[in-house]
Backbone as JSON, one array per atom type, in Angstrom:
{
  "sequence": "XXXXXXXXXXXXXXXXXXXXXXXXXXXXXXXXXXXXXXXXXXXXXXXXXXXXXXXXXXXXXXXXXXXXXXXXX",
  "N": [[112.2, -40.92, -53.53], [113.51, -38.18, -52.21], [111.95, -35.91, -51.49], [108.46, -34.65, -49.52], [105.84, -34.38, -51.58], [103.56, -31.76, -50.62], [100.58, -31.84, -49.76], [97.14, -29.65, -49.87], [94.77, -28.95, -48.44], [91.57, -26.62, -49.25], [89.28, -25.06, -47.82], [87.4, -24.06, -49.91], [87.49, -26.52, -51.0], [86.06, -27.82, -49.7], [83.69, -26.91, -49.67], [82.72, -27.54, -52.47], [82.79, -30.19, -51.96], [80.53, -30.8, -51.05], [78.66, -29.95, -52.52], [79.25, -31.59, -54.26], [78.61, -33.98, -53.5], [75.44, -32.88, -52.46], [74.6, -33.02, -55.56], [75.15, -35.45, -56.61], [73.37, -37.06, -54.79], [70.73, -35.96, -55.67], [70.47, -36.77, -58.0], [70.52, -39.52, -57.68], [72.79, -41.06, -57.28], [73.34, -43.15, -54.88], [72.89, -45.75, -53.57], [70.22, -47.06, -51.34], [71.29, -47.9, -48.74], [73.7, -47.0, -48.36], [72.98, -44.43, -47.59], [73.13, -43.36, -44.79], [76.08, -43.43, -43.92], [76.91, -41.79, -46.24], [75.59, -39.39, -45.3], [75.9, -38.59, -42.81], [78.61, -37.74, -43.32], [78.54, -35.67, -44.84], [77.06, -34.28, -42.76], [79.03, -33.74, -41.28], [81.24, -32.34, -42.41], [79.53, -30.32, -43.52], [79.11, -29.0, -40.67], [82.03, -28.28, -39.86], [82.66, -26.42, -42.02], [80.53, -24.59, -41.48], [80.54, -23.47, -38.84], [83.46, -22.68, -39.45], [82.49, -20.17, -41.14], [82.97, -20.45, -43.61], [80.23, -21.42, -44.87], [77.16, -20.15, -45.36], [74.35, -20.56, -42.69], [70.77, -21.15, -44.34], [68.18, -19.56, -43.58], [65.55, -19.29, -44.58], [63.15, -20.71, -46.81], [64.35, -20.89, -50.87], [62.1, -18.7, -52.55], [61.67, -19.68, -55.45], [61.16, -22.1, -55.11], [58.69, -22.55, -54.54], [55.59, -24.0, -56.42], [55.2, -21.81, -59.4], [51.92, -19.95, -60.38], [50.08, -21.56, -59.32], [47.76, -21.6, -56.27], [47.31, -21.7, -52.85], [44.35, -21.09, -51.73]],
  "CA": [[111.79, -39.53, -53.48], [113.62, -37.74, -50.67], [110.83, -34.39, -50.65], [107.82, -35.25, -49.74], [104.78, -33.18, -51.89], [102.46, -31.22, -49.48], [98.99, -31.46, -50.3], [96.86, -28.75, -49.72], [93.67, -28.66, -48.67], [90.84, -25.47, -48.99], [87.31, -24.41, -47.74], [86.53, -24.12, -51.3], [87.42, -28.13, -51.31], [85.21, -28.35, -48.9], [82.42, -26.61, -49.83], [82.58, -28.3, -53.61], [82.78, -31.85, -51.59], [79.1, -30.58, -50.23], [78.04, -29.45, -53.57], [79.08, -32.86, -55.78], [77.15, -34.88, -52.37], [74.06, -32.98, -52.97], [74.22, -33.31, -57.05], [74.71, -36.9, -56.6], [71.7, -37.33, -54.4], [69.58, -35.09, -56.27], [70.34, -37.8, -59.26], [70.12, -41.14, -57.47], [73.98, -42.03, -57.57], [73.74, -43.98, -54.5], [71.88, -47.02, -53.1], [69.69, -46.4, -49.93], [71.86, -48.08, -47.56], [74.94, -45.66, -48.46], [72.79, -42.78, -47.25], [73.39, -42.86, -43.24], [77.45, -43.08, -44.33], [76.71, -39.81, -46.84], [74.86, -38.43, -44.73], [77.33, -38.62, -41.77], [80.12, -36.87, -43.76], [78.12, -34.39, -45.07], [76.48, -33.27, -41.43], [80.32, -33.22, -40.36], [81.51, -31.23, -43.36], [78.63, -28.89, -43.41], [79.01, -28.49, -39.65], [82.55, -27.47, -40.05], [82.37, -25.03, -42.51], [79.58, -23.38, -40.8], [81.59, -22.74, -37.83], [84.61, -21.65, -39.91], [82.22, -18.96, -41.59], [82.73, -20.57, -45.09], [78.88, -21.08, -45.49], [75.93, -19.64, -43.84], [72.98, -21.43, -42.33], [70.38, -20.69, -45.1], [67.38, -18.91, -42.56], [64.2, -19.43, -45.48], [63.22, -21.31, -48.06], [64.1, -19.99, -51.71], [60.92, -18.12, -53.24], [61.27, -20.46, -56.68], [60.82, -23.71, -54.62], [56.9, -23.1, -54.85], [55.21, -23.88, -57.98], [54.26, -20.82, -60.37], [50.28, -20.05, -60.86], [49.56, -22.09, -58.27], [47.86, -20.93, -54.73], [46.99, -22.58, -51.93], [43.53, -20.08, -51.47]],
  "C": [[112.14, -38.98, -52.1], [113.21, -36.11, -50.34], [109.63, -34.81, -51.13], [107.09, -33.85, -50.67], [104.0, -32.7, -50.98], [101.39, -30.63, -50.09], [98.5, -30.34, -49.53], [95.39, -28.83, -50.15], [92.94, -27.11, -48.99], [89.67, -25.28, -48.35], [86.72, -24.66, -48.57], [86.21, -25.44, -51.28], [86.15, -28.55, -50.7], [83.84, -28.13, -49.19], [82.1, -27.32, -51.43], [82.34, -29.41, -53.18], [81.04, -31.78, -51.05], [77.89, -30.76, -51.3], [77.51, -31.38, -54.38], [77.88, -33.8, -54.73], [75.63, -34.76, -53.03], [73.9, -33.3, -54.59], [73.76, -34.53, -57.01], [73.5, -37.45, -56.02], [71.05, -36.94, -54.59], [69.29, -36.9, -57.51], [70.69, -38.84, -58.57], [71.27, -41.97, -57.71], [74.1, -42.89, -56.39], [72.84, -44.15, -54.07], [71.61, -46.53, -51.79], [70.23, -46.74, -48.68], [73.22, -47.21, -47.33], [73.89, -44.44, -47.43], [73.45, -42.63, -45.55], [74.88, -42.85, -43.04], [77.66, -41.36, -44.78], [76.67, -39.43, -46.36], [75.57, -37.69, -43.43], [77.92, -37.16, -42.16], [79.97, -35.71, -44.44], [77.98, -33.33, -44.02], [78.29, -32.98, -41.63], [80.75, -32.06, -41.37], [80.88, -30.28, -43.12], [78.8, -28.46, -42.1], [80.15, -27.54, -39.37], [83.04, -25.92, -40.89], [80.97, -24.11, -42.34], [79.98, -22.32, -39.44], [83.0, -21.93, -38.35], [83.95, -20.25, -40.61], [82.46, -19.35, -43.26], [81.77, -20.51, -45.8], [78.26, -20.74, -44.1], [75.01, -20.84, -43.99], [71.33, -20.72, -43.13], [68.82, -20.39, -43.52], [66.03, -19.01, -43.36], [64.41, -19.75, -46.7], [63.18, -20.45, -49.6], [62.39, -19.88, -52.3], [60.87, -19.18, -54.11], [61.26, -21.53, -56.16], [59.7, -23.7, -55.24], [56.72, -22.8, -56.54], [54.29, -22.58, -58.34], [52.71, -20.48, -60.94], [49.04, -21.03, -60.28], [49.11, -21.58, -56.43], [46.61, -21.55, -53.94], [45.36, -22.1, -51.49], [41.79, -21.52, -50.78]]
}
């Protein structure tokens, strides 16, 4: 093969590579010694696309976190 192909990264890639992370650790796809690896390559990811302006730094927790009909009184 004398041309090479030229991959092509995005932002988007990036921000989907953030997304499938958290899914997977929402659902328990990896063993507890993986996490400080994950966790790594997530900070770095998330750090760069915060500086490029791809995502924001979320500033308060969403409203539907807390449970419904419930109050702290």
């Amino acid at each position: 093969m004398s041309e090479e192909t030229q991959v092509q990264l995005q932002l988007a890639d990036l921000v989907l590579a953030l997304e499938i992370i958290q899914v997977a650790s929402s659902r328990g796809a990896f063993k507890a010694d993986e996490y400080t690896a994950i966790g790594g390559c997530y900070d770095r990811i998330r750090a760069f696309l915060l500086t490029s302006g791809a995502v924001k730094e979320a500033t308060e927790e969403p409203a539907q976190e807390e449970p419904q009909g419930e109050s702290n009184d």
